[in-house]
C-alpha positions as CSV (number, residue, x, y, z in Angstrom):
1,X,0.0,0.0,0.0
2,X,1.5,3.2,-1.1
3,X,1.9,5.5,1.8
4,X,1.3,9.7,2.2
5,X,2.7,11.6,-0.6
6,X,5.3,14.5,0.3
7,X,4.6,17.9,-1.1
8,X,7.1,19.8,-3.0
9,X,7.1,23.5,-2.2
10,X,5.5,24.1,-6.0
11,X,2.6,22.1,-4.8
12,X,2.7,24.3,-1.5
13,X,2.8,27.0,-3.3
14,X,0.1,26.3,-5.7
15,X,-2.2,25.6,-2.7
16,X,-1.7,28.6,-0.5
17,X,-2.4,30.6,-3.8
18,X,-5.5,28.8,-4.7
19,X,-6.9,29.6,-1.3
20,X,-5.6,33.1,-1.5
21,X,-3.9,32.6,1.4
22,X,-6.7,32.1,3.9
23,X,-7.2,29.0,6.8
24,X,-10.0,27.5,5.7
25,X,-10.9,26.2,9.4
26,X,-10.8,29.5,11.0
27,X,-10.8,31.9,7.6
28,X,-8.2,34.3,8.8
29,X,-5.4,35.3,6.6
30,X,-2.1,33.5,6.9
31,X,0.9,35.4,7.3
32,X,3.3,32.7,5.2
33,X,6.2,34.2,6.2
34,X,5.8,34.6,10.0
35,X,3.5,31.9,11.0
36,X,3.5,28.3,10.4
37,X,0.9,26.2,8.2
38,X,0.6,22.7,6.8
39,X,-1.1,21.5,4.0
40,X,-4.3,20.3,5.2
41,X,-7.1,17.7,4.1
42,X,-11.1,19.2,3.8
43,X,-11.9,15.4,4.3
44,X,-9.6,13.1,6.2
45,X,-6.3,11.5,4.0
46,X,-7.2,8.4,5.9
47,X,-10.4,7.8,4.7
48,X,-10.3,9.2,1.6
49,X,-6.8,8.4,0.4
50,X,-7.3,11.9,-1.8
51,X,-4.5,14.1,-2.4
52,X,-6.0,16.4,-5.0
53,X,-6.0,19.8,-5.0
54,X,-9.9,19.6,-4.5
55,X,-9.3,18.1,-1.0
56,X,-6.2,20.4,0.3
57,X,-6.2,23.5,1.5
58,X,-3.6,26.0,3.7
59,X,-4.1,25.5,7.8
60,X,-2.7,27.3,10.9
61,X,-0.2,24.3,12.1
62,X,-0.1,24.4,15.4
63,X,-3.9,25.8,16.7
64,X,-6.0,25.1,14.0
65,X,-4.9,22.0,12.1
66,X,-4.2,20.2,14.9
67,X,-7.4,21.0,16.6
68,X,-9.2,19.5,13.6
69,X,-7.3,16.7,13.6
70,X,-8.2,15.9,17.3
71,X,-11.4,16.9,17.4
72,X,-13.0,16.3,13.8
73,X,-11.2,14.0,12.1
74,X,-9.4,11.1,14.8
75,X,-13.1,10.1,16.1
76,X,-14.4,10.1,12.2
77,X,-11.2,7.7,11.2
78,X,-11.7,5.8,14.5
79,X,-15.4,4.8,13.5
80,X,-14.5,4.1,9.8
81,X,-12.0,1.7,11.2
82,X,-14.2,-0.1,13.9
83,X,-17.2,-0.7,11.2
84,X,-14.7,-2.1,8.7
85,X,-13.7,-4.3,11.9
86,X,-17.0,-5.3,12.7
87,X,-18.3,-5.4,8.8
88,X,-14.9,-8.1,8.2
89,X,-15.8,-10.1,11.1
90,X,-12.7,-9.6,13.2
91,X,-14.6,-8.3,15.9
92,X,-16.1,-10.9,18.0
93,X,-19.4,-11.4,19.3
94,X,-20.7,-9.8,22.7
95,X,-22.3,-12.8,23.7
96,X,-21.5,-16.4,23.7
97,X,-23.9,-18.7,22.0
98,X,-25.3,-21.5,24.1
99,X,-25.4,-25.0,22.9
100,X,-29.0,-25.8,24.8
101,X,-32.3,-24.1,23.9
102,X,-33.6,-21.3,26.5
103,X,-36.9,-21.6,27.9
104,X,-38.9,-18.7,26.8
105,X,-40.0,-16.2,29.2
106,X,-43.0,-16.2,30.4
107,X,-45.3,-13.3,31.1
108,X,-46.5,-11.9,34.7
109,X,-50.0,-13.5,33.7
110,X,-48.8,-16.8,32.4
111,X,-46.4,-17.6,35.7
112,X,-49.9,-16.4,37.7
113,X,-51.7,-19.1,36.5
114,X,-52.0,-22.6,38.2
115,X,-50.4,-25.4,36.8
116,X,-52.2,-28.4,35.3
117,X,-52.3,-31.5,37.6
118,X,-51.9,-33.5,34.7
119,X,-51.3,-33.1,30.6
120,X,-53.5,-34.5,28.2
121,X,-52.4,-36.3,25.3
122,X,-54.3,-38.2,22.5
């Protein structure tokens, strides 16, 4: 399985100019000069396995990328990965299956009632 790709600076480049500059989590202008920003996914790399330039835009690195990334997009990866886990069968069941038959349960007006002396059979 191929693994992230590494961005040049050209495709750096081409991003923060696409976006005009701008964080697209918290929309403010980012000075690329004096602060630091990372390429960021709209939609999680790890689900998506998307590296256009449709999917990446310029972040603040270290309050609004990584905020994202904790709160947004860690829980949504988590959950993709558990129902793939659960839809392949390598999670296991709750419960344990029983090998005898259960009796079924009986209502409050069916364990009122008296008991037959006898059964009749024909």
């Amino acid at each position: 399985m191929a693994g992230r790709r590494r961005f040049t600076d050209k495709d750096r480049a081409r991003i923060f100019a696409n976006s005009n500059g701008v964080c697209h989590i918290c929309e403010k202008k980012i000075d690329g000069v004096r602060e630091a920003w990372e390429i960021e996914h709209v939609i999680a790399w790890e689900l998506t396995r998307d590296d256009s330039d449709d999917n990446l835009r310029p972040a603040h690195k270290l309050v609004c990328h990584r905020e994202k990334t904790h709160k947004q997009d860690r829980p949504a990866i988590n959950q993709a990965k558990r129902r793939e886990a659960k839809h392949n069968g390598v999670k296991r069941a709750q419960s344990k299956l029983s090998a005898k038959a259960k009796e079924p349960k009986l209502s409050r007006h069916q364990r009122l009632m008296p008991k037959p002396l006898y059964e009749v059979t024909q």
